[in-house]
C-alpha positions as CSV (number, residue, x, y, z in Angstrom):
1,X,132.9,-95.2,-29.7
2,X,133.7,-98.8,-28.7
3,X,135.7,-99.6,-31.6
4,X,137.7,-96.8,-32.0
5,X,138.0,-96.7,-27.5
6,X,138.9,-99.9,-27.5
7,X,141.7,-99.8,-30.3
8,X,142.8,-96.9,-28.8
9,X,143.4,-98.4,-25.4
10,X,144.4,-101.3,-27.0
11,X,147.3,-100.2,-29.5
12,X,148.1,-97.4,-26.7
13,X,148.2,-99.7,-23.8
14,X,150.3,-102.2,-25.4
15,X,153.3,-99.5,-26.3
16,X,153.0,-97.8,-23.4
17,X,151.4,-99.3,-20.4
18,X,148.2,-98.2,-18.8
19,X,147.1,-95.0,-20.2
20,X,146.8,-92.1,-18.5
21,X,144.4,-89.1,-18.6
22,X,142.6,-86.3,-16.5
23,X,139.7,-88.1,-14.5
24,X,138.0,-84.1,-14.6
25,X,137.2,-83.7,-18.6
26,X,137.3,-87.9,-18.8
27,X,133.9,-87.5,-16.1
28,X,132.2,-84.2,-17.9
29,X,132.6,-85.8,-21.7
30,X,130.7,-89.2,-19.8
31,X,127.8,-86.9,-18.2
32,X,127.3,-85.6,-21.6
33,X,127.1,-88.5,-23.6
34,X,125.2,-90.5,-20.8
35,X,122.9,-87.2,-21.0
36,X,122.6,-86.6,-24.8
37,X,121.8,-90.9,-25.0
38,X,119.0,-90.4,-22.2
39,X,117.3,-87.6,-24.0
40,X,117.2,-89.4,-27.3
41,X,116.0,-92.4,-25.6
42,X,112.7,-90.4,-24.3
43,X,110.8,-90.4,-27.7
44,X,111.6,-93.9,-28.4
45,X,110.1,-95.2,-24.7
46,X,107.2,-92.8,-25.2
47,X,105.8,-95.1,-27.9
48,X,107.4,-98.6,-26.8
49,X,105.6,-97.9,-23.3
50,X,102.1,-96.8,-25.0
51,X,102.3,-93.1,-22.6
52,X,99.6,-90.4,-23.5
53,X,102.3,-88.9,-25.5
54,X,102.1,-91.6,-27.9
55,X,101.7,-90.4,-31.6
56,X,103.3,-87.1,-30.5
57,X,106.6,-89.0,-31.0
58,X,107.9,-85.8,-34.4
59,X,106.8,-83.0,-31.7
60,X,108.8,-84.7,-28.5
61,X,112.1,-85.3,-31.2
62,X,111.9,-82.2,-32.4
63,X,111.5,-80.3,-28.5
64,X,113.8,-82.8,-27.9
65,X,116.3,-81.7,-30.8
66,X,116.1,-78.1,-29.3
67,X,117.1,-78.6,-26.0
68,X,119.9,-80.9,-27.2
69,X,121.3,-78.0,-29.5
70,X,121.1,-75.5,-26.9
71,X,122.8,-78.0,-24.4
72,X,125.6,-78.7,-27.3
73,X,126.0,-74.9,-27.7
74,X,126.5,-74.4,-23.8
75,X,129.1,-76.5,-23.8
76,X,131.5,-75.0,-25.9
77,X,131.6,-72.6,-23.0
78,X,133.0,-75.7,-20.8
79,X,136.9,-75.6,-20.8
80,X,136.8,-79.0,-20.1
81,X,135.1,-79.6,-23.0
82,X,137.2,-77.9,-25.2
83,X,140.9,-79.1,-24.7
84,X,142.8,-81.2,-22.3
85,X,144.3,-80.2,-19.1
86,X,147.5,-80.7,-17.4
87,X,150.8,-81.7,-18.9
88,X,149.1,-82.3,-22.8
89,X,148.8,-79.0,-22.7
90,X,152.5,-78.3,-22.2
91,X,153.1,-80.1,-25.3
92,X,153.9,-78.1,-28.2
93,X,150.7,-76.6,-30.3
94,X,151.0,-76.2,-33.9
95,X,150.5,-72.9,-35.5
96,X,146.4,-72.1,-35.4
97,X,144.6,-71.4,-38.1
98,X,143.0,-67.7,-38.9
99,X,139.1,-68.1,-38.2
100,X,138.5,-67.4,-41.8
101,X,140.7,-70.0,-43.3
102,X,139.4,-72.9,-40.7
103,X,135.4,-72.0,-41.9
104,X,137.1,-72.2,-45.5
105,X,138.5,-75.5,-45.2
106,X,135.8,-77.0,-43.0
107,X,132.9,-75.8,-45.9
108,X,135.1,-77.1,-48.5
109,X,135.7,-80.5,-46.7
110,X,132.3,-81.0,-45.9
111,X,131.0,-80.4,-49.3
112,X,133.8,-83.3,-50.8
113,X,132.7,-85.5,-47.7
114,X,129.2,-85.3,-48.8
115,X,130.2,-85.8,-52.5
116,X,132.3,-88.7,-51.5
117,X,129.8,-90.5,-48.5
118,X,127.0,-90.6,-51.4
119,X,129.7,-92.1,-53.8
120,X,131.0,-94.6,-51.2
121,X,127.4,-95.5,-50.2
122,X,125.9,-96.1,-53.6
123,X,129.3,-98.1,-54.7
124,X,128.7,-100.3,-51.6
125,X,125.1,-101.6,-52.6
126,X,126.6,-104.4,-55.5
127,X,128.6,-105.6,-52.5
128,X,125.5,-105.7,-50.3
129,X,123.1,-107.5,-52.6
130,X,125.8,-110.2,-53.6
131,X,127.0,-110.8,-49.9
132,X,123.6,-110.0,-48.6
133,X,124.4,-107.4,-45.9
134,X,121.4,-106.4,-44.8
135,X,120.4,-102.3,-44.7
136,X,121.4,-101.9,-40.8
137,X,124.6,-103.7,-41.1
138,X,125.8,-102.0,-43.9
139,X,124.9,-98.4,-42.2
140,X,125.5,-98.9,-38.6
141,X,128.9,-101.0,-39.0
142,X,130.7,-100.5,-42.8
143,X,129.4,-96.8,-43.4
144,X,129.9,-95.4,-39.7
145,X,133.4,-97.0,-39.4
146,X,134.4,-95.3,-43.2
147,X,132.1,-92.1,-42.3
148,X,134.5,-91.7,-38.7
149,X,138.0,-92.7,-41.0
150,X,139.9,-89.7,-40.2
151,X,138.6,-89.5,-36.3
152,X,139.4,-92.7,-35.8
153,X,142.8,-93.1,-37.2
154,X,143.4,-89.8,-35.6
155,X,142.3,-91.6,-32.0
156,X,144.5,-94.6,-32.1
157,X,147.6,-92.4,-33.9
158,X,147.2,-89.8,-30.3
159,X,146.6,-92.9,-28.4
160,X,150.3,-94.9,-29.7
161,X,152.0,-91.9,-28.9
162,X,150.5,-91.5,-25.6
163,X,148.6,-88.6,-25.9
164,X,145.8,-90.2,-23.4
165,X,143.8,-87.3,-23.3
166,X,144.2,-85.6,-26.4
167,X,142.9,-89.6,-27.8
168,X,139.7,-89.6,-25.5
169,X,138.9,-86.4,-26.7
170,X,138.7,-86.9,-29.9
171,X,137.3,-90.2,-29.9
172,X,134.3,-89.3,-27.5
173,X,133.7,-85.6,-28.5
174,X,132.4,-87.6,-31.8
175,X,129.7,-89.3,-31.1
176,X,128.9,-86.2,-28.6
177,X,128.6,-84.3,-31.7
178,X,125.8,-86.9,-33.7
179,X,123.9,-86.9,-30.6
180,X,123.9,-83.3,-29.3
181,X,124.0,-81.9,-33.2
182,X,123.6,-83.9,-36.2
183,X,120.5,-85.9,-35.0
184,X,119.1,-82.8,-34.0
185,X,119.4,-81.0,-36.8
186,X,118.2,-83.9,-39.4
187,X,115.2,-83.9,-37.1
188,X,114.6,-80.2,-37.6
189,X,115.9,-79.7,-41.0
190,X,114.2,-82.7,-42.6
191,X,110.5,-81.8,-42.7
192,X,112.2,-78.0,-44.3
193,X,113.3,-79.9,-47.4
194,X,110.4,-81.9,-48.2
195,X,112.3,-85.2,-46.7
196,X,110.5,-88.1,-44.7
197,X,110.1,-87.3,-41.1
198,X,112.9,-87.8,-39.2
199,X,112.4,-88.9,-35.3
200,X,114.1,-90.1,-32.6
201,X,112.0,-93.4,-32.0
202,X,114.3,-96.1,-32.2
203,X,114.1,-99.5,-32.3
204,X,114.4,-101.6,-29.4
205,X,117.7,-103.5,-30.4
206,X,119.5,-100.2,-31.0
207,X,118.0,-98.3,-27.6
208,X,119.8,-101.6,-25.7
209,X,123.3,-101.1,-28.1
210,X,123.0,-97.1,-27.3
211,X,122.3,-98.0,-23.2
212,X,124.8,-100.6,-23.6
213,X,127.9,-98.7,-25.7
214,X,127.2,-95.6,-23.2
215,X,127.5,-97.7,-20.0
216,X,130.6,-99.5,-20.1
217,X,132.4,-96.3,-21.6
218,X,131.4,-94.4,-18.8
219,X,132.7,-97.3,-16.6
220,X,135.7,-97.7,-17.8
221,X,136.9,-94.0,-18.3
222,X,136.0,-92.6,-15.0
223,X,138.7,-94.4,-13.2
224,X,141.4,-91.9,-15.5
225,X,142.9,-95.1,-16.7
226,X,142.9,-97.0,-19.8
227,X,144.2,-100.6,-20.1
228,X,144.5,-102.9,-23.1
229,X,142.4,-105.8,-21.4
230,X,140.0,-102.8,-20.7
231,X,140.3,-102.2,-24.8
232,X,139.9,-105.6,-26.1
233,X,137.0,-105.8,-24.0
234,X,135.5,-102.8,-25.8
235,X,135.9,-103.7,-29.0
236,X,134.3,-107.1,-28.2
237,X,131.3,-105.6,-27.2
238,X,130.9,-103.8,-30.2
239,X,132.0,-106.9,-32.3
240,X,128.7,-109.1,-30.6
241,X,126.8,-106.1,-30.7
242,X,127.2,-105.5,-34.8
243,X,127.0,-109.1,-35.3
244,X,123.7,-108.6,-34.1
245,X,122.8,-106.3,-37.2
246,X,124.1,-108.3,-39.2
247,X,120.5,-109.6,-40.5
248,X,118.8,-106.6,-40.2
């Protein structure tokens, strides 16, 4: 989100001046992200603050993981969750696909990503032992940044042609969707198929980078304005914050 914001801003800012997009969808996608953060950070400060709920942490994630999936699925209901506003709408819209042909394409694309992610990720570990990128480094930095490829591209690309809003959505409505679905769901899911327990106890380094990333976005998009000091300052954050990873 701080890369791929900043960039944006950045590379959008630089074209086309300040950027400009709808302060009413900009403010609901920040309430849900600081929301969906906040929630996930609940299991983690049960055990780092030794509560009476300690060693209850898999029960908490997984009540947790619930009410995350119902929020998710309540906002879908949320026009301002599901398109821009204003003049981006006037733009023209490409044809739309038939419901049956999107569910096609999105099963289909999944199962290659899938394919393709374990591929990338089991290519990557001769580059990890020889350059000696440690575990977090290589999966919070290298595999998210190739994981998010097509969103991010897709970001900046909106962003350079100064479709503000269209950008934001797509850039935030992603990490929206690991916090308020696919953490969820591995939490759920994992226990099913015999996996290690998955929670949503954290580590202490990454609560701050969550706290931190959420913050300053939140900040900075509220005012309906996105500048390219505003974007390099971003991506800084998130360069100091991964260089922190980088040993683990």
């Amino acid at each position: 989100m701080l890369l791929v914001l900043g960039l944006a801003f950045t590379v959008g800012a630089l074209r086309r001046g300040p950027l400009k997009f709808a302060t009413g969808p900009a403010r609901m996608l920040s309430l849900m992200l600081v929301l969906s953060v906040a929630a996930m950070l609940v299991p983690a400060l049960t055990a780092l603050l030794h509560t009476p709920a300690l060693g209850h942490e898999a029960m908490l994630s997984r009540i947790v993981s619930v009410i995350l999936l119902v929020l998710f699925g309540l906002s879908l209901a949320t026009p301002a969750l599901r398109e821009p506003s204003g003049a981006e709408q006037a733009r023209a819209r490409p044809p739309e696909w038939p419901l049956p042909v999107g569910l096609g394409v999105l099963a289909v694309a999944g199962a290659g990503a899938a394919l393709v992610s374990d591929w990338f990720v089991e290519g990557l570990q001769p580059a990890m032992d020889s350059l000696h990128i440690s575990q977090a480094f290589a999966g919070l930095v290298i595999v998210a940044i190739a994981g998010n490829a097509v969103e991010n591209v897709v970001g900046i690309r909106l962003a350079a042609a100064g479709r503000a809003e269209y950008a934001l959505s797509v850039i935030l409505q992603s990490p929206l969707q690991i916090a308020l679905v696919l953490a969820p769901v591995l939490v759920l899911v994992a226990p099913l198929l015999g996996a290690a327990a998955f929670t949503l106890v954290l580590p202490p380094l990454l609560i701050a980078a969550l706290v931190l990333a959420v913050v300053i976005t939140v900040l900075v998009v509220l005012d309906g304005e996105g500048t390219w000091f505003e974007g390099l300052a971003l991506v800084s954050l998130y360069a100091i914050i991964a260089t922190a990873f980088w040993w683990g």
